[in-house]
VOPA-511080 format. One record per residue (C-alpha): residue in three letters; x, y, z. Coordinates in steps of 0.2 Angstrom, whole numbers. Last residue first. Example, Ala and Ser with C-alpha at 12.3 -4.5 7.8 and 13.67 -1.06 7.14 Angstrom:
BEGIN
@r: SER xx: 68 yy: -5 zz: 36;
@r: ALA xx: 62 yy: -22 zz: 39;
This chain:
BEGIN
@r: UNK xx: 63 yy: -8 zz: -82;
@r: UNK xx: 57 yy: -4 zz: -99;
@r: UNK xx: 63 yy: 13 zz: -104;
@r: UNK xx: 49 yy: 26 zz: -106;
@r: UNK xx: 43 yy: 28 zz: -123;
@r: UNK xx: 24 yy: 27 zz: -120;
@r: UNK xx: 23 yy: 34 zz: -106;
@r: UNK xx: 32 yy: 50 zz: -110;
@r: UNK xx: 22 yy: 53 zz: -126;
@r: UNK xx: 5 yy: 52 zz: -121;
@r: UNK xx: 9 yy: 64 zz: -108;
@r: UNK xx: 15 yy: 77 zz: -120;
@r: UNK xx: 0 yy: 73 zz: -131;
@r: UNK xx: -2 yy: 69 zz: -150;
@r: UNK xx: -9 yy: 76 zz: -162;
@r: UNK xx: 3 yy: 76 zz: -176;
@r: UNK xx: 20 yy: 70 zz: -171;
@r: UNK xx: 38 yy: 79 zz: -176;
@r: UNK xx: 55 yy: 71 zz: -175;
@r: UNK xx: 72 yy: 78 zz: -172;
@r: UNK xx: 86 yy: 69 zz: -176;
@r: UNK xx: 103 yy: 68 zz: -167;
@r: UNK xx: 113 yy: 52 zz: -177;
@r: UNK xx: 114 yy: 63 zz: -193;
@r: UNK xx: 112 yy: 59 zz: -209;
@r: UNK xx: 91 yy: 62 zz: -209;
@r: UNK xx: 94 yy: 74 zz: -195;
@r: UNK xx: 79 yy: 86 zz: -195;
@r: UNK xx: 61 yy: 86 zz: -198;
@r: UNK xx: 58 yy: 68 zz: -197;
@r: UNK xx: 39 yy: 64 zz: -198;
@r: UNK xx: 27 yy: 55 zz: -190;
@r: UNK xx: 7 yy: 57 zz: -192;
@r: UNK xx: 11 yy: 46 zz: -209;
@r: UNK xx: 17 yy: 30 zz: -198;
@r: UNK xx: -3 yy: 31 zz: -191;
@r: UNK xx: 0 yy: 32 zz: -170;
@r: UNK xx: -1 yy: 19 zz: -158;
@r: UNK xx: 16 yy: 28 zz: -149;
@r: UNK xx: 23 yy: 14 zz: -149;
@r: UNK xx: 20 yy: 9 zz: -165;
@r: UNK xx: 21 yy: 28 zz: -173;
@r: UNK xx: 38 yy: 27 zz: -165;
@r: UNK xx: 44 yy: 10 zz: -172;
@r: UNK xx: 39 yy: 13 zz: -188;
@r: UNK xx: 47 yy: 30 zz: -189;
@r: UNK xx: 65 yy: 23 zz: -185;
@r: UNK xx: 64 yy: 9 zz: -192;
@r: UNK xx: 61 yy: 20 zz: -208;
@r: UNK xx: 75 yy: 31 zz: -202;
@r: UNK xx: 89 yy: 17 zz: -200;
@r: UNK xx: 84 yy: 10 zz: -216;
@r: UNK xx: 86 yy: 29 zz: -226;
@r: UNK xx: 101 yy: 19 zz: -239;
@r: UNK xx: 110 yy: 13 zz: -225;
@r: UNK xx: 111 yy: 20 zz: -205;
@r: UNK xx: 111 yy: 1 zz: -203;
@r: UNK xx: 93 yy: -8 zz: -197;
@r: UNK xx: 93 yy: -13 zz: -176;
@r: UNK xx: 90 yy: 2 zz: -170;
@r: UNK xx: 94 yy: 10 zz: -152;
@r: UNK xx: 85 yy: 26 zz: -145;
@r: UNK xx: 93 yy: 37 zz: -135;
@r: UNK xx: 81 yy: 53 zz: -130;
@r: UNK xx: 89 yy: 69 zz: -131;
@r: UNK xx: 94 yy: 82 zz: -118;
@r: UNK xx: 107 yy: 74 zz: -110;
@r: UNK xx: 105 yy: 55 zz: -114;
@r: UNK xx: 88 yy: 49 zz: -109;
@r: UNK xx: 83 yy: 31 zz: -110;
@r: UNK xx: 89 yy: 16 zz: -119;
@r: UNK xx: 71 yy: 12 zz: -130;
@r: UNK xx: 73 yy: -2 zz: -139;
@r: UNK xx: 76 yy: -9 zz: -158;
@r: UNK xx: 86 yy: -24 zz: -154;
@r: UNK xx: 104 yy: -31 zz: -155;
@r: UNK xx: 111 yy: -13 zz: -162;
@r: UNK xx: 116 yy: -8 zz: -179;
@r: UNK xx: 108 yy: 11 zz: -177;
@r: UNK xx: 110 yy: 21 zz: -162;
@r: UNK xx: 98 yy: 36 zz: -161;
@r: UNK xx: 99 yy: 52 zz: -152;
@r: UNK xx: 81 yy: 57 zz: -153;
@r: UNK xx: 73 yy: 75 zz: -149;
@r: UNK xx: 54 yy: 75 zz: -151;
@r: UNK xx: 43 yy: 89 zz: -155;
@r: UNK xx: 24 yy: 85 zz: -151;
@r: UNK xx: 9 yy: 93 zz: -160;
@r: UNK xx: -11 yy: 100 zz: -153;
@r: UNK xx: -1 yy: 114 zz: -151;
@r: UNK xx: 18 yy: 113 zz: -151;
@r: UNK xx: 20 yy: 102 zz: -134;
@r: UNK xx: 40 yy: 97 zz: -133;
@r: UNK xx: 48 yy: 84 zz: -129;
@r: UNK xx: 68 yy: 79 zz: -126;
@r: UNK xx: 68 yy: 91 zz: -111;
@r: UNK xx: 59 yy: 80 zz: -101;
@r: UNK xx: 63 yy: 89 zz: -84;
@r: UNK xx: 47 yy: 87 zz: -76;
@r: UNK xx: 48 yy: 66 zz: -72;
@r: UNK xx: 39 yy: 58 zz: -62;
@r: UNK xx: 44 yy: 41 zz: -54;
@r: UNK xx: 32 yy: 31 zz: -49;
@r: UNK xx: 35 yy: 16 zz: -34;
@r: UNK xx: 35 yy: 26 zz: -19;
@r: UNK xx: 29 yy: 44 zz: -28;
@r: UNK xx: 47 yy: 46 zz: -33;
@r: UNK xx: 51 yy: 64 zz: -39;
@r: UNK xx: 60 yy: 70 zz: -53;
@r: UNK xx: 64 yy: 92 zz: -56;
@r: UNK xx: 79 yy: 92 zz: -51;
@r: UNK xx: 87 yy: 81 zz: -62;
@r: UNK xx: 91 yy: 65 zz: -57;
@r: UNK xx: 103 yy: 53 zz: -48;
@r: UNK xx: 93 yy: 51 zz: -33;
@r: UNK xx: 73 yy: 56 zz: -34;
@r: UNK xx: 67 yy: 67 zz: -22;
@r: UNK xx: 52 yy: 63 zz: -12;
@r: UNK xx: 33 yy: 63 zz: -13;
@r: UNK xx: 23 yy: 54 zz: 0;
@r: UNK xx: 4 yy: 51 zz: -7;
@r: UNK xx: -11 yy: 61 zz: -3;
@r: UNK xx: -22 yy: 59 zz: 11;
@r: UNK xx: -17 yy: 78 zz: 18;
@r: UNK xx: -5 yy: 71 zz: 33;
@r: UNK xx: 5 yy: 62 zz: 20;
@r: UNK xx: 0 yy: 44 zz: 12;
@r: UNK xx: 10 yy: 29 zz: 9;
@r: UNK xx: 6 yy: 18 zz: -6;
@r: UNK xx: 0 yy: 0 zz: 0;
């Protein structure tokens, strides 16, 4: 059972090794300093840092102020990119056309834009598996 302060609601406390801005309600951790997302209307902003030729297609976790993301295709001919887009509109239960890369086709930083798609939406559905 969740502990509980004074007020009914439950105990908040810094989380170790982050930023500032996380806090461990017992067994969530919330993060306010996602600065790898961004809100852009009814739009989301992603920042990626990807790393292409690995075992499995997986989300690492955060890596200064981008989200590392590990491929499994070769940065070859656009493959790392199309895995890339399938496996974020995937995740993110989203139509592959509502994702698009904006900047960093050659590049291992990339930024990518979602259509109507939440902040919130976002952040659960890429967080790192335990």
């Amino acid at each position: 059972m969740m502990g509980v302060n004074d007020s009914g609601f439950p105990r908040a406390r810094p989380a170790k090794g982050r930023c500032s801005g996380a806090w461990r309600l017992d067994a969530v951790e919330i993060h306010l300093c996602m600065h790898w997302v961004e809100q852009r209307g009814r739009d989301v902003s992603l920042r990626i840092k990807v790393i292409p030729r690995a075992k499995t297609t997986t989300v690492q976790g955060e890596h200064g102020d981008a989200l590392k993301i590990r491929l499994k295709s070769p940065p070859v001919d656009g493959k790392a990119n199309s895995e890339l887009i399938r496996f974020l509109s995937d995740a993110l239960g989203v139509k592959r056309s509502t994702v698009v890369l904006e900047a960093g086709l050659t590049s291992r930083v990339k930024r990518v834009h979602v259509s109507e798609c939440t902040v919130d939406e976002v952040i659960v559905a890429l967080s790192p598996a335990p």
